[in-house]
C-alpha positions as CSV (number, residue, x, y, z in Angstrom):
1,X,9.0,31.7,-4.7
2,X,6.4,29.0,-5.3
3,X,2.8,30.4,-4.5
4,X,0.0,28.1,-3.6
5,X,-1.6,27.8,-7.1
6,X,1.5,26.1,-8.4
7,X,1.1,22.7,-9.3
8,X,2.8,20.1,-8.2
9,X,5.5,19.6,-11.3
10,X,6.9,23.1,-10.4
11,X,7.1,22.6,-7.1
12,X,9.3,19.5,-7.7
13,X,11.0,21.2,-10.5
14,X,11.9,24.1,-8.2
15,X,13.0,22.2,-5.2
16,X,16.2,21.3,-7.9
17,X,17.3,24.3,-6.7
18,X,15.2,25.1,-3.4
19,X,15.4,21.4,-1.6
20,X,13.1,23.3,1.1
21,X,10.0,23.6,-1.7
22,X,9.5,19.7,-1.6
23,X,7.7,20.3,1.7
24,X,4.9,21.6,0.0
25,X,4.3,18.7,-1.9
26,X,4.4,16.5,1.7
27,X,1.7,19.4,2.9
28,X,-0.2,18.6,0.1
29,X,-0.1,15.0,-0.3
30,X,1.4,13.4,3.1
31,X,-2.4,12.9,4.9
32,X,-3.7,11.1,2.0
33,X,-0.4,8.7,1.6
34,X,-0.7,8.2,5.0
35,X,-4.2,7.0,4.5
36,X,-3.3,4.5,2.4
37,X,-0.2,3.7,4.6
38,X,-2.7,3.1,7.3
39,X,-5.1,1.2,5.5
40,X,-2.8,-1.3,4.4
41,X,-0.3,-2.0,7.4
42,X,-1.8,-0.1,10.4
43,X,-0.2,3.1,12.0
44,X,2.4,2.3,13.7
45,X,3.9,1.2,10.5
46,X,2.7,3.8,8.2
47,X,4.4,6.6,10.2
48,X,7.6,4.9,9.6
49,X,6.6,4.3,5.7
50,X,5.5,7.7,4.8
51,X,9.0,9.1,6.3
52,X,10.6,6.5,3.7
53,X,8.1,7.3,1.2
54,X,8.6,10.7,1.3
55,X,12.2,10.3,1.7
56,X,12.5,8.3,-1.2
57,X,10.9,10.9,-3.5
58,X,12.8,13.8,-2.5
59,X,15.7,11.6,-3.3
60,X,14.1,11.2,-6.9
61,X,12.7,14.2,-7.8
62,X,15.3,14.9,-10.3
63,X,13.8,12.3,-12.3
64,X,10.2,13.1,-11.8
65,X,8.5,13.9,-15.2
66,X,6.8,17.7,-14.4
67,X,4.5,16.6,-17.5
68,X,2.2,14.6,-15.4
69,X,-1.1,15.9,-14.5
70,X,0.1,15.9,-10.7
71,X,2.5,14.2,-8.3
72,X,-0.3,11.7,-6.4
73,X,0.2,8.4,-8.8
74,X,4.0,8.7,-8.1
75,X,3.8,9.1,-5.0
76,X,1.3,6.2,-4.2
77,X,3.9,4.0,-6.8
78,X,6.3,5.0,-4.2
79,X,4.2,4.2,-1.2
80,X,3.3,0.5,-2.6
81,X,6.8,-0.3,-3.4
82,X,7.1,0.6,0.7
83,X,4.5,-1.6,1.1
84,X,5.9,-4.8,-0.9
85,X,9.3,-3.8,0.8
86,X,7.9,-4.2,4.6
87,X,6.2,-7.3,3.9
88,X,9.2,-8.8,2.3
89,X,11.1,-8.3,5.3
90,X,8.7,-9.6,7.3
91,X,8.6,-12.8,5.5
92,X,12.4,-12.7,5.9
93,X,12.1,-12.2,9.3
94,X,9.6,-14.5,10.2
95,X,11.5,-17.0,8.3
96,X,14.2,-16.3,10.6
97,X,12.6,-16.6,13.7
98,X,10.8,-19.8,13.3
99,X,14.3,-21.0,12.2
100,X,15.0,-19.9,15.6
101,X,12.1,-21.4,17.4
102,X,12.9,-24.7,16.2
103,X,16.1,-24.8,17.9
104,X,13.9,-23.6,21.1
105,X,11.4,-26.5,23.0
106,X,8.1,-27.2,21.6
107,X,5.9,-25.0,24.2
108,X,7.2,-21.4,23.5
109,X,7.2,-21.9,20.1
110,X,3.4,-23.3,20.7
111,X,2.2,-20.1,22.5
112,X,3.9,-18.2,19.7
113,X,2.0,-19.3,16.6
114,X,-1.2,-19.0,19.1
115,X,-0.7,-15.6,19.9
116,X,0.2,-15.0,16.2
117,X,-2.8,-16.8,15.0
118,X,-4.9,-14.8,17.1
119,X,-3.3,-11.7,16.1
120,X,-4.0,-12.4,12.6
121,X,-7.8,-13.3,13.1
122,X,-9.1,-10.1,11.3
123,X,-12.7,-9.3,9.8
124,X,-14.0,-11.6,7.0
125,X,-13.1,-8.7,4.1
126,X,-9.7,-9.0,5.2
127,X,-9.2,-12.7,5.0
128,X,-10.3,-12.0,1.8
129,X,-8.2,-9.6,0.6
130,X,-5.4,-11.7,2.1
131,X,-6.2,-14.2,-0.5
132,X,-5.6,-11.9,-2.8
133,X,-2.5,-12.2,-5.3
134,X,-0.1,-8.7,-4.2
135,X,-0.9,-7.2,-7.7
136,X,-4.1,-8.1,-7.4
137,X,-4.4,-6.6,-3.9
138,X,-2.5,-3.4,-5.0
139,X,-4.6,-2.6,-7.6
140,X,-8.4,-2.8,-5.8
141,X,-7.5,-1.0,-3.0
142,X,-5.8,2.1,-5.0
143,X,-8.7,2.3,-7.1
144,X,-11.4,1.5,-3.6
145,X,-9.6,3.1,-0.9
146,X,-7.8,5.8,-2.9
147,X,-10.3,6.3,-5.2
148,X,-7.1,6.7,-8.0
149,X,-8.8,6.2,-11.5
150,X,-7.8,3.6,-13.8
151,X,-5.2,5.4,-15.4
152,X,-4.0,6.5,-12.6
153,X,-3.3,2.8,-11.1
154,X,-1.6,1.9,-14.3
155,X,0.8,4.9,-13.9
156,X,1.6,4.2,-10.1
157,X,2.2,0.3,-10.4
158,X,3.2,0.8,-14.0
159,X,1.2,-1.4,-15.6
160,X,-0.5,-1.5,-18.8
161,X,-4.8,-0.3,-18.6
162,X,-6.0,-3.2,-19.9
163,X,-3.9,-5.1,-16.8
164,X,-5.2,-2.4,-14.6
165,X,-8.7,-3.7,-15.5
166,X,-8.7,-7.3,-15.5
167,X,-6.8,-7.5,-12.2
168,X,-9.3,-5.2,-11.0
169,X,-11.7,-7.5,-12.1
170,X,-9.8,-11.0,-10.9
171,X,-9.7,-9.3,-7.6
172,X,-13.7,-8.1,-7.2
173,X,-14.6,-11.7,-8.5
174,X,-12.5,-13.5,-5.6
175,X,-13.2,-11.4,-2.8
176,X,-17.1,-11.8,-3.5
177,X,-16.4,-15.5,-4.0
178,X,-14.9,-15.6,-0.5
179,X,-16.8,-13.3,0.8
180,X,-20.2,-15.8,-0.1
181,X,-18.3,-19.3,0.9
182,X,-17.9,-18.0,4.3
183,X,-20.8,-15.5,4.9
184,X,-23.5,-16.5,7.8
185,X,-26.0,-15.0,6.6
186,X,-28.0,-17.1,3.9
187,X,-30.7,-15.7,1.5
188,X,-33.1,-17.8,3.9
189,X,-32.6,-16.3,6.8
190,X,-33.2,-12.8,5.7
């Protein structure tokens, strides 16, 4: 039986044989996952993604590599990949309904993209970080939200270190750039 000091390559290595194990590693890792879930696409969403996140690495946990220091990278890897899955379909579907729309008379599809654009009016960080490239994005909020270290980023989007930093770097430069074009406050005021 797998004790509670095990680590979490044995637990995957034993859940070969004992499928029920892997739900220790979703006790010990599914709130933070969810976290970042949350943090990126809101909760609604993120219960649905840490199902498939989870799902997705019980399906490949025959070819995790017990080596690593701990299971967290890969399973963030796995929870971005979600991520860039959801918004893909998005796109897709969004493509789909203003397809749709266009068929439809100018005043619904009017009050759509209002309520849409009013939807999407979101705090200045996040307009930001919308402005962001995706690998750009991925990378400052694992190392800012999930506190993962550099090494750790490189092994979840794997990446090289040296790309780890200067998208890190790319990404703090915009964001403050944006941030100061649109920010009210000016050094004069204060």
């Amino acid at each position: 039986m797998v004790d509670e000091v095990a680590d979490d390559g044995e637990v995957i290595a034993a859940s070969a044989d004992r499928p029920d194990l892997f739900a220790v590693i979703f006790d010990r890792h599914a709130a933070s996952v969810y976290g970042y879930l949350a943090s990126r696409l809101g909760q609604q969403i993120a219960d649905d993604l840490l199902a498939d996140t989870f799902l997705a690495a019980f399906s490949a946990r025959q070819r995790y590599d017990s080596a690593r220091a701990g299971v967290r990278p890969w399973l963030f890897g796995i929870a971005t990949n979600m991520i860039a899955r959801h918004r893909r379909d998005e796109v897709r579907r969004h493509r789909l309904t203003s397809a749709a729309a266009r068929d439809d008379d100018g005043g619904h599809d009017d009050r759509v993209t209002a309520e849409l654009a009013a939807q999407a009016m979101r705090p200045l960080l996040s307009a930001a970080l919308a402005g962001l490239s995706q690998g750009d994005r991925d990378v400052l909020l694992l190392i800012a939200w999930e506190q993962l270290s550099y090494e750790e980023v490189a092994a979840v989007l794997a990446i090289p270190l040296g790309t780890v930093r200067s998208r890190l770097n790319r990404a703090r430069r915009k964001v403050r750039a944006i941030l100061a074009a649109n920010s009210v406050v000016t050094v004069d005021e204060e």
